[in-house]
Backbone as JSON, one array per atom type, in Angstrom:
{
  "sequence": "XXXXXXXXXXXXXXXXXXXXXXXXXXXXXXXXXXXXXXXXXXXXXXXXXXXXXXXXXXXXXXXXXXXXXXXXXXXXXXXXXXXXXXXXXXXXXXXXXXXXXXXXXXXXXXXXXXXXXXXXXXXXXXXXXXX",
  "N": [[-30.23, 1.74, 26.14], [-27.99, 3.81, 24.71], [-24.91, 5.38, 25.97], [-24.46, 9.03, 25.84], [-22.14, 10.97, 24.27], [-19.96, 13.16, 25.78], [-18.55, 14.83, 24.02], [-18.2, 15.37, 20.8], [-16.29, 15.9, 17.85], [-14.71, 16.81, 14.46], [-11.79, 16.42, 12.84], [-9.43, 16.36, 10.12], [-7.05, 16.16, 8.18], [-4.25, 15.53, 5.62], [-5.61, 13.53, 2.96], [-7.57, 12.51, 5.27], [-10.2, 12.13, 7.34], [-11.63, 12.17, 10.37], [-14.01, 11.1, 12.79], [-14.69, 12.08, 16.17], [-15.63, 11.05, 19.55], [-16.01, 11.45, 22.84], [-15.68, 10.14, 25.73], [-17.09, 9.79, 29.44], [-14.41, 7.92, 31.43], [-11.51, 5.65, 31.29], [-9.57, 6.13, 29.7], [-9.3, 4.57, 27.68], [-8.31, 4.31, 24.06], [-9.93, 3.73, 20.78], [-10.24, 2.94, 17.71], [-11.81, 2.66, 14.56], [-13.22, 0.46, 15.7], [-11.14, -1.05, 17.1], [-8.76, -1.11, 19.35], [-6.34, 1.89, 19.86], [-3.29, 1.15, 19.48], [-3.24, -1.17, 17.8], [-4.84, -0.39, 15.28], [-3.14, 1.53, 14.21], [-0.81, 0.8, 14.2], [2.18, 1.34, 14.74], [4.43, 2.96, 17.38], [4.99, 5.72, 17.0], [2.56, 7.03, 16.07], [0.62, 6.76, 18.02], [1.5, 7.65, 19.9], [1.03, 10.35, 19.02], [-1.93, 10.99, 18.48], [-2.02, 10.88, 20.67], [-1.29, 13.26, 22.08], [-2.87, 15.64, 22.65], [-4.44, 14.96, 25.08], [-2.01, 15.02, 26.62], [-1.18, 17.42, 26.96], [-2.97, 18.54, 27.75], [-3.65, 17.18, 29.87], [-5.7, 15.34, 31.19], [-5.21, 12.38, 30.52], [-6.78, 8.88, 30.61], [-8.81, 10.06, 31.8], [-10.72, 10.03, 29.36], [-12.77, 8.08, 27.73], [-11.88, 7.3, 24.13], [-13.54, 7.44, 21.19], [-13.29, 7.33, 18.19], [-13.6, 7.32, 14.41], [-12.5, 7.0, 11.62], [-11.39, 7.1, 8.1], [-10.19, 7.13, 4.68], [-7.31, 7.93, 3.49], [-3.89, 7.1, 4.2], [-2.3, 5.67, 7.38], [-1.05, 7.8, 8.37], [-2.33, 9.81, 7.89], [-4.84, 9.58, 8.92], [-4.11, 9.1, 11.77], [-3.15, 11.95, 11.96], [-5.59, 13.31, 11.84], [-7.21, 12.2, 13.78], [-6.16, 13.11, 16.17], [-6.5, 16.27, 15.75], [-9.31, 15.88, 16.14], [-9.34, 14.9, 18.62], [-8.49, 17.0, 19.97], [-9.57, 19.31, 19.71], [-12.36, 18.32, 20.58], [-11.66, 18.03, 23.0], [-11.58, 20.46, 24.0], [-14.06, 21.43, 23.56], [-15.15, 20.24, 25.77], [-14.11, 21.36, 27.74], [-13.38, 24.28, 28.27], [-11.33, 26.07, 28.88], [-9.18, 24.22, 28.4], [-8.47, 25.71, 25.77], [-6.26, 27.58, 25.6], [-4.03, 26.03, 26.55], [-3.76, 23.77, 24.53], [-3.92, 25.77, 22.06], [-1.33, 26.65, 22.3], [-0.09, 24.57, 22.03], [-0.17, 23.62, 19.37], [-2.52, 22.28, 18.6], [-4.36, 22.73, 17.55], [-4.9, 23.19, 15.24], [-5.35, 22.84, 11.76], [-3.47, 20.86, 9.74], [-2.54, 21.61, 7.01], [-1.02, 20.72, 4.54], [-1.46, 19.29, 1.78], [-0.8, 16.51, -0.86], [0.99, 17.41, -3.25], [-0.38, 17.92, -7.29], [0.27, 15.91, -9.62], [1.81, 17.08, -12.6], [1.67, 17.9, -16.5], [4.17, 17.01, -19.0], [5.87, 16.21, -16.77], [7.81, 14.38, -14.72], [6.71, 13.88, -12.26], [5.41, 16.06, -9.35], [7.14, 18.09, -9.27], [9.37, 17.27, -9.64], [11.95, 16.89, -12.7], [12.2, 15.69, -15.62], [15.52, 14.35, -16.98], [17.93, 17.28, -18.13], [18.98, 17.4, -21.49], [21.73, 18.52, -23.26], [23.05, 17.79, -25.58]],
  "CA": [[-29.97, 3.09, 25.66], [-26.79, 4.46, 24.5], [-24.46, 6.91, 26.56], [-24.13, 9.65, 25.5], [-20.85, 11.42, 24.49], [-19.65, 14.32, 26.23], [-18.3, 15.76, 23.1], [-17.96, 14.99, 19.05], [-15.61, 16.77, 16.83], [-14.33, 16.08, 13.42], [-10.64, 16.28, 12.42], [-9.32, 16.18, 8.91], [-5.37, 15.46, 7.88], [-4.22, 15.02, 4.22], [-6.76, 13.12, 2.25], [-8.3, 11.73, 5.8], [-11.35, 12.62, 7.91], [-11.82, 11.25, 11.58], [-15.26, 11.6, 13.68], [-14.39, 11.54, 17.56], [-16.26, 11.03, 20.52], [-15.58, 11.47, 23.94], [-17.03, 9.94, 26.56], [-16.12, 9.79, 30.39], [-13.78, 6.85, 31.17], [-11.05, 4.86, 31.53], [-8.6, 6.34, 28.8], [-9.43, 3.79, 26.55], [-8.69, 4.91, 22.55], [-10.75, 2.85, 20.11], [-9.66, 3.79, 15.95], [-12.66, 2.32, 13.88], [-13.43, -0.63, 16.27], [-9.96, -1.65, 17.29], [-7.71, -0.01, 19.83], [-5.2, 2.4, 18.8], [-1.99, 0.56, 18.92], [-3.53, -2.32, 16.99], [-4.57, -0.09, 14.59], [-1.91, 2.54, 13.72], [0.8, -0.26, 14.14], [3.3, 2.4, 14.97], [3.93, 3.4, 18.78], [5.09, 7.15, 17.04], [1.31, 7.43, 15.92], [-0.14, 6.62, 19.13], [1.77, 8.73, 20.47], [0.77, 11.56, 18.41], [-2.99, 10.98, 18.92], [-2.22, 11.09, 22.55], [-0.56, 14.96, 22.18], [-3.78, 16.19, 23.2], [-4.48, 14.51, 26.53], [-0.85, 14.38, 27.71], [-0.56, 18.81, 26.99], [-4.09, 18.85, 28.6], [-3.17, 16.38, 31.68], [-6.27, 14.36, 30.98], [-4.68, 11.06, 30.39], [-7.04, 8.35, 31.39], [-10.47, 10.38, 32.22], [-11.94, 9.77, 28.88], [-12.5, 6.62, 26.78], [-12.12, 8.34, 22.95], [-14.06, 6.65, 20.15], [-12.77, 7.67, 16.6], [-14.13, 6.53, 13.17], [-11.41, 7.44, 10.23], [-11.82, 7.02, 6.58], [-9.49, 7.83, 3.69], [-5.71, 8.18, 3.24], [-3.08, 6.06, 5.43], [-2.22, 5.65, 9.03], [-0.3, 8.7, 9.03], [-2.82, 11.14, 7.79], [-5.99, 9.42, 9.87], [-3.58, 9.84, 12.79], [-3.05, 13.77, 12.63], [-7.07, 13.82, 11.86], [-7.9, 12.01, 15.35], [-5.43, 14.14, 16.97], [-7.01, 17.2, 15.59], [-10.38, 15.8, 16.61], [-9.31, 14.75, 20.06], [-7.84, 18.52, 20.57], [-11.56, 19.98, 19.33], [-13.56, 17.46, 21.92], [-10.96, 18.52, 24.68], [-11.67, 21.95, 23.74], [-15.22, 21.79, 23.63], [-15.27, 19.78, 27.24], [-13.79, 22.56, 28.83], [-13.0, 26.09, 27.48], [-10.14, 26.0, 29.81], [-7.96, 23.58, 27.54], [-8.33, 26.23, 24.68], [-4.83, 27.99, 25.56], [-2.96, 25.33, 26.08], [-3.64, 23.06, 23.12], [-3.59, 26.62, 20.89], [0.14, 27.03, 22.21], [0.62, 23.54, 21.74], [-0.53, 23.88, 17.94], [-2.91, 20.88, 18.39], [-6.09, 23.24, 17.17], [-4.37, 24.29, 13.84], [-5.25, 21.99, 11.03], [-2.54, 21.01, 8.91], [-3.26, 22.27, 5.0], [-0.1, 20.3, 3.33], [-1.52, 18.15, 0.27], [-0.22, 16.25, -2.12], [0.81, 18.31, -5.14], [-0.78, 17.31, -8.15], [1.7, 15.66, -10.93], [2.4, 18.2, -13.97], [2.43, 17.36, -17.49], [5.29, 16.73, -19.35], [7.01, 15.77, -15.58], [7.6, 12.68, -13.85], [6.38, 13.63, -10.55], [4.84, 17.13, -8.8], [8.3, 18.74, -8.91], [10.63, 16.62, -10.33], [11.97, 17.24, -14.14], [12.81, 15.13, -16.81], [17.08, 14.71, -17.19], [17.93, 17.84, -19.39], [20.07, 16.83, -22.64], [22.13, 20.16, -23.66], [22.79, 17.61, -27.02]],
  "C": [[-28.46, 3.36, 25.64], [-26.2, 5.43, 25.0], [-24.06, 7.84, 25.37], [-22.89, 10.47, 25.67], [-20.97, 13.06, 25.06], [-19.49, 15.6, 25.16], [-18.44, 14.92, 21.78], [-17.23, 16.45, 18.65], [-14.74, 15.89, 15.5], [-12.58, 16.6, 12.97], [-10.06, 15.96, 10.89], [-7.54, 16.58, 8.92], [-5.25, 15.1, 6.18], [-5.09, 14.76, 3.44], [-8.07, 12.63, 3.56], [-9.14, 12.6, 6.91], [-11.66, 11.42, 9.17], [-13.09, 12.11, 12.52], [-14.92, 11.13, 15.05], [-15.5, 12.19, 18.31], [-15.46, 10.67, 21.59], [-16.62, 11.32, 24.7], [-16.2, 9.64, 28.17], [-15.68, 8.48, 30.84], [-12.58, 6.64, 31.78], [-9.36, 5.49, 30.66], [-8.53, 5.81, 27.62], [-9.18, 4.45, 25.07], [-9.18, 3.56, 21.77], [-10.85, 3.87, 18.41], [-10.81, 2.79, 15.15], [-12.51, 0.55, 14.4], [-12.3, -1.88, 17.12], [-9.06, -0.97, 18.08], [-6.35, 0.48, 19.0], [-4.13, 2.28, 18.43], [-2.31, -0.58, 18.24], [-4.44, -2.06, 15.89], [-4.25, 0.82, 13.58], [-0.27, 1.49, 14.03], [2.05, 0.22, 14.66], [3.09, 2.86, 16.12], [3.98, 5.12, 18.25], [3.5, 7.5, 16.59], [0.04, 7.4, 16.56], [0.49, 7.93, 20.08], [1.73, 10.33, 20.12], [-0.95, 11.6, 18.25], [-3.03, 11.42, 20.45], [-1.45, 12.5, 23.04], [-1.7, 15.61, 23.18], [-3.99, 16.04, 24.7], [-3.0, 14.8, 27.19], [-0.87, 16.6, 27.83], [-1.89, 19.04, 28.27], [-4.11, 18.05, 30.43], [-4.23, 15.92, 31.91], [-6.36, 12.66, 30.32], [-5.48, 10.08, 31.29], [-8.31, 8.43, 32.27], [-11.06, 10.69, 31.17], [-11.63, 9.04, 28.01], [-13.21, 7.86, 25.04], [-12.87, 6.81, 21.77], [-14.13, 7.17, 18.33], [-13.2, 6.56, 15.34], [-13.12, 7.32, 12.27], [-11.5, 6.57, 9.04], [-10.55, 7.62, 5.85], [-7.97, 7.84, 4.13], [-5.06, 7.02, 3.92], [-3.33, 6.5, 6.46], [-1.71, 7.04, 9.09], [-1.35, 10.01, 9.19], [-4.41, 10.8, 8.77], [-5.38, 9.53, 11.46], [-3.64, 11.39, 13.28], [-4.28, 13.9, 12.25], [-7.71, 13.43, 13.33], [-7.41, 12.51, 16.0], [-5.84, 15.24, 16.97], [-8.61, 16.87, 16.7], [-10.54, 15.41, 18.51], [-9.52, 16.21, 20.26], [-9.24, 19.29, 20.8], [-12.41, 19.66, 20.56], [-13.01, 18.13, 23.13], [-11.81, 19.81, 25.22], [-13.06, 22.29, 24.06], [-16.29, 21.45, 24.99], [-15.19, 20.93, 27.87], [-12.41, 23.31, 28.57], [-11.51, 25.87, 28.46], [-8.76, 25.4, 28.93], [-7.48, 24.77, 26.31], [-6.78, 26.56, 24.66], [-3.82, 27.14, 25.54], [-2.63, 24.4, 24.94], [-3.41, 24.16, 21.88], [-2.22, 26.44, 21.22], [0.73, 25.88, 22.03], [0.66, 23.15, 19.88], [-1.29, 22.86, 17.17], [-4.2, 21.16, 17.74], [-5.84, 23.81, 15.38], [-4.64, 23.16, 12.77], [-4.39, 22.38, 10.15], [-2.71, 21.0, 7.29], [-2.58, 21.32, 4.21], [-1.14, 19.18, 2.77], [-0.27, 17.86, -0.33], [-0.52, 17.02, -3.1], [0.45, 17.66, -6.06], [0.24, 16.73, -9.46], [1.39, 16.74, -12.29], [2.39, 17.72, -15.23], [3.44, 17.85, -18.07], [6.52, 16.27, -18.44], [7.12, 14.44, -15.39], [7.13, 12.53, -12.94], [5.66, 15.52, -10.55], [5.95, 18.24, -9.37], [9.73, 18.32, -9.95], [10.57, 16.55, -12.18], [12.66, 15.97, -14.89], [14.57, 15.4, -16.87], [17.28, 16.1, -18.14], [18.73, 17.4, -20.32], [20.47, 18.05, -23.3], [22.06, 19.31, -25.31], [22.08, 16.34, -27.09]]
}
């Protein structure tokens, strides 16, 4: 039989969507079958998954289990970070204040702007030619 997790919450970032589980533990993080510095490659994106635990001062009492889909590393990062913050949150009401003042419960809206016609890019214009 399978333990059961303490918590689940879902997280969403740019184009990407991360399902976390929390379960009680060791600290362990685990990113779609692979721990999380082996694969987010980057220590700044481990270390931005790990916002949550370090504001909350649970570093180390729970092994997290994240599934992420869609976009790059950067944007399945701030979705398991969101989804950590959620699980924390939903462990124990208690974290709520400090992860709100930490701004770890706020999902972040920015998209990619869509390209324009007649542009080259979202934003960016064509040279003008006065002749």
């Amino acid at each position: 039989m399978a333990i059961e997790p303490l918590s689940s919450a879902t997280g969403r970032r740019k184009t990407s969507t991360a399902h976390v589980k929390l379960f009680p533990g060791t600290g362990a993080i685990t990113i779609n079958g692979r721990s999380a510095a082996e694969y987010l490659k980057r220590e700044t994106l481990v270390m931005i998954i790990e916002q949550p635990l370090d504001v909350t001062e649970t570093k180390g009492a729970y092994d997290i289990v994240a599934k992420a889909r869609g976009g790059g590393l950067t944007g399945q990062a701030g979705a398991v970070r969101l989804g950590i913050a959620r699980s924390l949150q939903r462990v124990n009401e208690a974290n709520h204040t400090s992860l709100r003042n930490a701004g770890l419960l706020t999902r972040d809206p920015r998209k990619v702007e869509r390209k324009k016609p007649g542009q080259p890019g979202a934003r960016k214009k064509f040279q003008f030619s006065k002749r």
